[in-house]
mmCIF file of the N, C-alpha and C atoms, coordinates in Angstrom:
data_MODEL
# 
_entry.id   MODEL 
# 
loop_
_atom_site.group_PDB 
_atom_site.id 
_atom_site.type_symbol 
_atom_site.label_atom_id 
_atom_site.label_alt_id 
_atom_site.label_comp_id 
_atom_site.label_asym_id 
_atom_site.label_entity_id 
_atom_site.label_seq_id 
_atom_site.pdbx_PDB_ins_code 
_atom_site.Cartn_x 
_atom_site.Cartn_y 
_atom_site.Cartn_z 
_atom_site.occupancy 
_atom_site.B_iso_or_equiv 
_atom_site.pdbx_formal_charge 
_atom_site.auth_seq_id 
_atom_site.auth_comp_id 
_atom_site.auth_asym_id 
_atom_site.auth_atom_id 
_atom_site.pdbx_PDB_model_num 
ATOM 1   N N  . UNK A 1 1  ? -22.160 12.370  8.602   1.00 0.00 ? 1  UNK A N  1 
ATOM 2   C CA . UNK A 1 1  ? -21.469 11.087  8.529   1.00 0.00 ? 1  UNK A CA 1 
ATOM 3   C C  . UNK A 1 1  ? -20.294 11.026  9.508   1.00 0.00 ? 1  UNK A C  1 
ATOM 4   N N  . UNK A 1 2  ? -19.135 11.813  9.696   1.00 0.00 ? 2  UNK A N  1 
ATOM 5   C CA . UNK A 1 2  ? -18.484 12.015  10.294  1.00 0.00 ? 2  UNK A CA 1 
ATOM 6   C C  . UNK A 1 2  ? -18.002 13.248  11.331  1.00 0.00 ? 2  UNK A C  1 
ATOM 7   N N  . UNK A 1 3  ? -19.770 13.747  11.769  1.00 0.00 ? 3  UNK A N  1 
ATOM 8   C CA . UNK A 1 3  ? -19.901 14.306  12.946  1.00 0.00 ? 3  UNK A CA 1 
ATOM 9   C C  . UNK A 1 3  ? -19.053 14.528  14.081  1.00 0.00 ? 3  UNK A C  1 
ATOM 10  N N  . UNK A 1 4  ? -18.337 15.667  14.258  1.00 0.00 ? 4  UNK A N  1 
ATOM 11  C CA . UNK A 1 4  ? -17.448 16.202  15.358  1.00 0.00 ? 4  UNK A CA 1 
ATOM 12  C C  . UNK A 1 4  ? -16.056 15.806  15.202  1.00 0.00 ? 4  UNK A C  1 
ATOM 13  N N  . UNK A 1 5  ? -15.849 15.317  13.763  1.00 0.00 ? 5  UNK A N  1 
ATOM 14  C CA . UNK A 1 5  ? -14.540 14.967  13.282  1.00 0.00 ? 5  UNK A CA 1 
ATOM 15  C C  . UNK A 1 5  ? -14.418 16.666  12.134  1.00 0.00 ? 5  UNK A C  1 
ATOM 16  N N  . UNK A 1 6  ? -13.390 16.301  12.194  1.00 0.00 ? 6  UNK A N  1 
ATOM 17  C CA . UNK A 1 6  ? -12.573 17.351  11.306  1.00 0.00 ? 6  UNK A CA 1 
ATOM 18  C C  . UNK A 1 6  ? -11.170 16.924  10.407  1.00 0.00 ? 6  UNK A C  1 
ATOM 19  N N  . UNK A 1 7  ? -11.569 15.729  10.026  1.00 0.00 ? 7  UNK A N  1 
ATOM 20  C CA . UNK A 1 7  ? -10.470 15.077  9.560   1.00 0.00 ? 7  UNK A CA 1 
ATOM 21  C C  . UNK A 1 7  ? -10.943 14.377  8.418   1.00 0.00 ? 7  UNK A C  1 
ATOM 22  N N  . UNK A 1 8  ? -10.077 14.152  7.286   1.00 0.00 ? 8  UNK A N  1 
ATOM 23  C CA . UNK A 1 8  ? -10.665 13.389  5.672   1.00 0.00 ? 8  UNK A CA 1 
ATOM 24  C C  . UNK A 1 8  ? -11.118 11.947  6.413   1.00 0.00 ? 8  UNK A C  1 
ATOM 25  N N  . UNK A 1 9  ? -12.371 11.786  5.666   1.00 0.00 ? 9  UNK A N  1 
ATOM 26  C CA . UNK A 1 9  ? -12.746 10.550  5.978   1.00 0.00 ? 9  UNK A CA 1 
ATOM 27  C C  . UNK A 1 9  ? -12.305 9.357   6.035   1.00 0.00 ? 9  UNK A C  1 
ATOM 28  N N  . UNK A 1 10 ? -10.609 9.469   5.186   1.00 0.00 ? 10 UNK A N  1 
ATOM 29  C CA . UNK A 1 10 ? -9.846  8.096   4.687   1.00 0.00 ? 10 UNK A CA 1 
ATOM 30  C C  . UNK A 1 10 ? -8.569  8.355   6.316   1.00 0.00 ? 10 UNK A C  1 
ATOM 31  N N  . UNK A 1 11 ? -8.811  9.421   6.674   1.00 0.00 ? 11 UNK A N  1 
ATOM 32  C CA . UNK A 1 11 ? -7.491  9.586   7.964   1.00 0.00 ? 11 UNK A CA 1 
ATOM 33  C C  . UNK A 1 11 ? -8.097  8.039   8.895   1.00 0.00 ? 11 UNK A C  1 
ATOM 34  N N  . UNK A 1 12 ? -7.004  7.450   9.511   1.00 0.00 ? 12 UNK A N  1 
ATOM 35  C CA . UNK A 1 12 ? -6.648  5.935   9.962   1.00 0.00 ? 12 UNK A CA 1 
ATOM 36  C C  . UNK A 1 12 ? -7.673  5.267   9.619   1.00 0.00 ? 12 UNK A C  1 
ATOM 37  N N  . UNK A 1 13 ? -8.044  4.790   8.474   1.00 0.00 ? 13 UNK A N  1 
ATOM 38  C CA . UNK A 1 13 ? -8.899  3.976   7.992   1.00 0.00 ? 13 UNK A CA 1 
ATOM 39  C C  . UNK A 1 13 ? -7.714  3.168   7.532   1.00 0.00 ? 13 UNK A C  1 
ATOM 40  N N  . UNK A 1 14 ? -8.006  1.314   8.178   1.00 0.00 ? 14 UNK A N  1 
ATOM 41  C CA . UNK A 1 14 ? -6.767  0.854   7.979   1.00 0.00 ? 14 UNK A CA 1 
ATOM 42  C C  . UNK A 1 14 ? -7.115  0.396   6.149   1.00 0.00 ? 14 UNK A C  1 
ATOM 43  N N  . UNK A 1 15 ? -8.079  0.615   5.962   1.00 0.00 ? 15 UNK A N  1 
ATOM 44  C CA . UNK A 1 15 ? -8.552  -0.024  4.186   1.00 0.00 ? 15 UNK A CA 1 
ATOM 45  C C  . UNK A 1 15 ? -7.781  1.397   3.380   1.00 0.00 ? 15 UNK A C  1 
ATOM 46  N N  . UNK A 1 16 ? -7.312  1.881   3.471   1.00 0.00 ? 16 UNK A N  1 
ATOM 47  C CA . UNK A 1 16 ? -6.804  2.977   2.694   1.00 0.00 ? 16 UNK A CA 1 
ATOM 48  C C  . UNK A 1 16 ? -6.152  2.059   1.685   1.00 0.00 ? 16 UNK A C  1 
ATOM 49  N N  . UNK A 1 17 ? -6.494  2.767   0.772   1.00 0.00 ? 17 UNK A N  1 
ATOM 50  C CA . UNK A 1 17 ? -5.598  1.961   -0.539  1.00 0.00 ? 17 UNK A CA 1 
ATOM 51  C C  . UNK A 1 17 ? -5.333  3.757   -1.255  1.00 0.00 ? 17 UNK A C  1 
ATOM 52  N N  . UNK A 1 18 ? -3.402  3.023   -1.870  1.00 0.00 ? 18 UNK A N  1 
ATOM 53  C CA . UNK A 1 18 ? -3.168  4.559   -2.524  1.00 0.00 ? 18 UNK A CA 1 
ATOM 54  C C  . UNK A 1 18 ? -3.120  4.176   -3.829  1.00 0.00 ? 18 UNK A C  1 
ATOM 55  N N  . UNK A 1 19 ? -2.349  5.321   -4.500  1.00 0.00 ? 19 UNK A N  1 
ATOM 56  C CA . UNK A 1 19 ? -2.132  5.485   -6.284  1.00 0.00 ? 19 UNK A CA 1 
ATOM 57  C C  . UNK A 1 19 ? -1.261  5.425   -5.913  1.00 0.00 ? 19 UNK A C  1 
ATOM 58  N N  . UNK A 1 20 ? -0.359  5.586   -7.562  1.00 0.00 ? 20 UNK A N  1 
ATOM 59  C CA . UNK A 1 20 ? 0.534   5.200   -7.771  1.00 0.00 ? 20 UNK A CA 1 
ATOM 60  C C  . UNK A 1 20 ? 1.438   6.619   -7.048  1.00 0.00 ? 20 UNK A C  1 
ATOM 61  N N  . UNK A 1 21 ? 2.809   6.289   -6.153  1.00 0.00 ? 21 UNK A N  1 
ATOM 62  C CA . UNK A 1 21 ? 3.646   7.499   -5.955  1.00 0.00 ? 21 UNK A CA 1 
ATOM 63  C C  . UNK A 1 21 ? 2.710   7.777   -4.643  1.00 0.00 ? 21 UNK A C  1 
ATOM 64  N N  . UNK A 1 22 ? 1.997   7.748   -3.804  1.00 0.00 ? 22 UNK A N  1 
ATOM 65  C CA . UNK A 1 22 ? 1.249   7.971   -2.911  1.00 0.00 ? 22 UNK A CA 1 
ATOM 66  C C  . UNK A 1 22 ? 1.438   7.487   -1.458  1.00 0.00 ? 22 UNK A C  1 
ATOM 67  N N  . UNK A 1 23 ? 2.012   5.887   -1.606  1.00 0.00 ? 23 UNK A N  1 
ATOM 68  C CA . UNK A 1 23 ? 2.410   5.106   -0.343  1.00 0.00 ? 23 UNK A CA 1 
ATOM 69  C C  . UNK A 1 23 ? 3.464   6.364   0.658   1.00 0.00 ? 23 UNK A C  1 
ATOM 70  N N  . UNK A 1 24 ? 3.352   6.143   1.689   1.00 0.00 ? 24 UNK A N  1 
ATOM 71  C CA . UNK A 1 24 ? 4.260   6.683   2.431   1.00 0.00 ? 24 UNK A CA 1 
ATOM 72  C C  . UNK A 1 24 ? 5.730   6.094   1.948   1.00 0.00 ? 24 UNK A C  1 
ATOM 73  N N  . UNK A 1 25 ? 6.976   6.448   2.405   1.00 0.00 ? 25 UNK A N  1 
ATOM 74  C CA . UNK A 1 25 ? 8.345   5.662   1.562   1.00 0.00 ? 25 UNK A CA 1 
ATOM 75  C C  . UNK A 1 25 ? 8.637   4.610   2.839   1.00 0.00 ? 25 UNK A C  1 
ATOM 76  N N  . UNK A 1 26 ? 7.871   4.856   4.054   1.00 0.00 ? 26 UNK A N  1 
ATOM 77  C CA . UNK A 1 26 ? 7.946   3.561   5.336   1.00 0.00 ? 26 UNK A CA 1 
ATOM 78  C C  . UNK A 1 26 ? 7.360   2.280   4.651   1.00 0.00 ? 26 UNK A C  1 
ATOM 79  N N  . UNK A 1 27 ? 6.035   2.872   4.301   1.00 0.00 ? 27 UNK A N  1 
ATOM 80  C CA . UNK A 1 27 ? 5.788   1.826   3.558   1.00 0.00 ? 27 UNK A CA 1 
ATOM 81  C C  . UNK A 1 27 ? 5.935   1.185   2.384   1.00 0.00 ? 27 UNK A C  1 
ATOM 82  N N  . UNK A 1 28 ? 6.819   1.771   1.799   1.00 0.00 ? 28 UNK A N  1 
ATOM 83  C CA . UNK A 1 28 ? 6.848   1.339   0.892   1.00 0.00 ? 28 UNK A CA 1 
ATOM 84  C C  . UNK A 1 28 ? 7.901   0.372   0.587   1.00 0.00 ? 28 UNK A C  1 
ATOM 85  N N  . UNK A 1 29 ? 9.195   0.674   1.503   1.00 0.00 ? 29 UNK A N  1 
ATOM 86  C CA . UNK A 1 29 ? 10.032  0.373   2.228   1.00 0.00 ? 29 UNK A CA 1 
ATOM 87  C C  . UNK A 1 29 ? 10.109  -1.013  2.724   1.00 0.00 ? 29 UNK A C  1 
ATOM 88  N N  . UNK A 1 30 ? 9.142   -1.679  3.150   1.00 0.00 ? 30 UNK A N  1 
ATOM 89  C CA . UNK A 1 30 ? 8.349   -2.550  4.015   1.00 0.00 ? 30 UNK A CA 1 
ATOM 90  C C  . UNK A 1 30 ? 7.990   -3.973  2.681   1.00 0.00 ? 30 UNK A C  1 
ATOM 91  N N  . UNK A 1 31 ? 7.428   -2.859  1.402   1.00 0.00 ? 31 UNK A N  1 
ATOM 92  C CA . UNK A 1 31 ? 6.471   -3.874  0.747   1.00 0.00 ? 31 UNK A CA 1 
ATOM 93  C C  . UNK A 1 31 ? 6.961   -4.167  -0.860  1.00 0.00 ? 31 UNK A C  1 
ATOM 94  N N  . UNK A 1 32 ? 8.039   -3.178  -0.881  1.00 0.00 ? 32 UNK A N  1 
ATOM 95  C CA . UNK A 1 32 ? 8.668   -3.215  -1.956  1.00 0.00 ? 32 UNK A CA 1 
ATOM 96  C C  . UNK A 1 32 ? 9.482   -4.781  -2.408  1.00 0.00 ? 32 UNK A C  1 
ATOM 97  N N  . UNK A 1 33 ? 10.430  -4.782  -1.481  1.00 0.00 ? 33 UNK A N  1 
ATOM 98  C CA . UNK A 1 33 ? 10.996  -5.890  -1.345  1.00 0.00 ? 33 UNK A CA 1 
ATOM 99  C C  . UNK A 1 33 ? 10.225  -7.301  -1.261  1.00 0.00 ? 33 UNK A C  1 
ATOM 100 N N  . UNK A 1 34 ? 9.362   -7.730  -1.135  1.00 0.00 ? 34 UNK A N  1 
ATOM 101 C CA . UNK A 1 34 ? 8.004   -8.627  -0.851  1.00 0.00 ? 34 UNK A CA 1 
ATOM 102 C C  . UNK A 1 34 ? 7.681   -9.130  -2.521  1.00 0.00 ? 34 UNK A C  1 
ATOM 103 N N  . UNK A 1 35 ? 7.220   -7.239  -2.693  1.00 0.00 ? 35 UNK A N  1 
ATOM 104 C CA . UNK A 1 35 ? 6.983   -7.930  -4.049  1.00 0.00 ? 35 UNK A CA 1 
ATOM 105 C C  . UNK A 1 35 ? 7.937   -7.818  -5.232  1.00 0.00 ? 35 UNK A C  1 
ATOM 106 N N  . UNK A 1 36 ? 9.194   -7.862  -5.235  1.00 0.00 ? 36 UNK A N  1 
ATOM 107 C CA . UNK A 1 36 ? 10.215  -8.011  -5.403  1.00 0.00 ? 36 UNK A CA 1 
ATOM 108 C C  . UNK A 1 36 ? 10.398  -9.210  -5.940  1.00 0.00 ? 36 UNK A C  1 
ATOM 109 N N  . UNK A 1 37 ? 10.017  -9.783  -4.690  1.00 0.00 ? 37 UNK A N  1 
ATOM 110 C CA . UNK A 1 37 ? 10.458  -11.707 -4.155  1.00 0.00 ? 37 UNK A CA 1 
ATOM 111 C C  . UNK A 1 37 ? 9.268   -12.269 -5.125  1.00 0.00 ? 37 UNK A C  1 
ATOM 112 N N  . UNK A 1 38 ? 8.536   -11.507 -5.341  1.00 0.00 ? 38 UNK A N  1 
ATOM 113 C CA . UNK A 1 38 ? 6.777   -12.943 -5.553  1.00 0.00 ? 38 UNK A CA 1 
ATOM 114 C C  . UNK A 1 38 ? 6.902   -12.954 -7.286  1.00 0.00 ? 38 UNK A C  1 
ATOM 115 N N  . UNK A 1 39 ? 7.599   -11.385 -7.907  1.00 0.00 ? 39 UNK A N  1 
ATOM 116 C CA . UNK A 1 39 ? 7.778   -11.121 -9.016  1.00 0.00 ? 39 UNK A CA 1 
ATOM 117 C C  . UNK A 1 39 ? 8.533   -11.929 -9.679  1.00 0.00 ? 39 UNK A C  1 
ATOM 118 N N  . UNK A 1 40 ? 9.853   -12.045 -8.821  1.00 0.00 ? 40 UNK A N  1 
ATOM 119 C CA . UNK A 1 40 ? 10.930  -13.163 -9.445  1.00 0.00 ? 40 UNK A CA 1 
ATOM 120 C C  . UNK A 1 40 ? 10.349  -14.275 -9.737  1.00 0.00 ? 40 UNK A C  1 
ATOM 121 N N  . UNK A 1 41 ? 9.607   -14.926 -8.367  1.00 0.00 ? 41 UNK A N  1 
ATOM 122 C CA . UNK A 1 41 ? 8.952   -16.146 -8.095  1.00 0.00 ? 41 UNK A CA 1 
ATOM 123 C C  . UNK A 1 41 ? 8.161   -16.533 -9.324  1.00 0.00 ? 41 UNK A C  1 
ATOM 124 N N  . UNK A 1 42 ? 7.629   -15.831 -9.886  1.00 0.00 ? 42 UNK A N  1 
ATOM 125 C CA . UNK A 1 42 ? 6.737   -15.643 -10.792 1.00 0.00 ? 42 UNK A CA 1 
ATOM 126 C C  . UNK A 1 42 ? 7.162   -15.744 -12.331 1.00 0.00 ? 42 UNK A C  1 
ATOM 127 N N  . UNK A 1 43 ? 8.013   -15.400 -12.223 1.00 0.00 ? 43 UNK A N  1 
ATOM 128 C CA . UNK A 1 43 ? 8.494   -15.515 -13.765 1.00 0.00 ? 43 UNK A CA 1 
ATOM 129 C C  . UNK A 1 43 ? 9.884   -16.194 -13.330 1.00 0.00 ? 43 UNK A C  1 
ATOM 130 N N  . UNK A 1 44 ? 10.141  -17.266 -12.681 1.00 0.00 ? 44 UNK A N  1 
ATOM 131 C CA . UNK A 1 44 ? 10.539  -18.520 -12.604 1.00 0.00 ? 44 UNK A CA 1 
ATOM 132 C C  . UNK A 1 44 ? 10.237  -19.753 -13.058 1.00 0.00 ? 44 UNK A C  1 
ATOM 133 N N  . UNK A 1 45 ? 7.932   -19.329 -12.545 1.00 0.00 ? 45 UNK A N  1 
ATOM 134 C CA . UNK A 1 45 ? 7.760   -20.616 -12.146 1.00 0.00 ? 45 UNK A CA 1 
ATOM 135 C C  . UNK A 1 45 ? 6.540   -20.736 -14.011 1.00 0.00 ? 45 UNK A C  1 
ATOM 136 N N  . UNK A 1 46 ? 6.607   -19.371 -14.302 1.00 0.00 ? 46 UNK A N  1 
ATOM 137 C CA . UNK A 1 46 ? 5.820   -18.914 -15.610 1.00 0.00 ? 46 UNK A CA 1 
ATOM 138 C C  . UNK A 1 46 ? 6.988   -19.111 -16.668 1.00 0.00 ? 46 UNK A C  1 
ATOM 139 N N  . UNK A 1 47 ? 8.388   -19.414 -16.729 1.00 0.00 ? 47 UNK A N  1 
ATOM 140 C CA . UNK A 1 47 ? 9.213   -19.185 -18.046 1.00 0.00 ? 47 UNK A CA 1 
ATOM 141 C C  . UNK A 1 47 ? 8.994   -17.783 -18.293 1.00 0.00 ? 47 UNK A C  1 
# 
């Protein structure tokens, strides 16, 4: 499948999805705050 590679099959696969505690902290960094914002948003617009 991944012939003349030597690397986990998920290495730069941009679909990587992690668990929980797993994100890099760049990214997390990035996406934290985002959903931060949509959370508030959310139980604004829910009471």
């Amino acid at each position: 499948m991944f012939k003349g590679r030597h690397l986990e099959p998920w290495v730069g696969d941009p679909r990587r999805a992690y668990g929980p505690n797993e994100a890099p902290s760049e990214l997390a960094a990035l996406i934290g705050p985002e959903l931060d914002r949509l959370i508030q948003e959310g139980s604004e617009t829910n009471g």
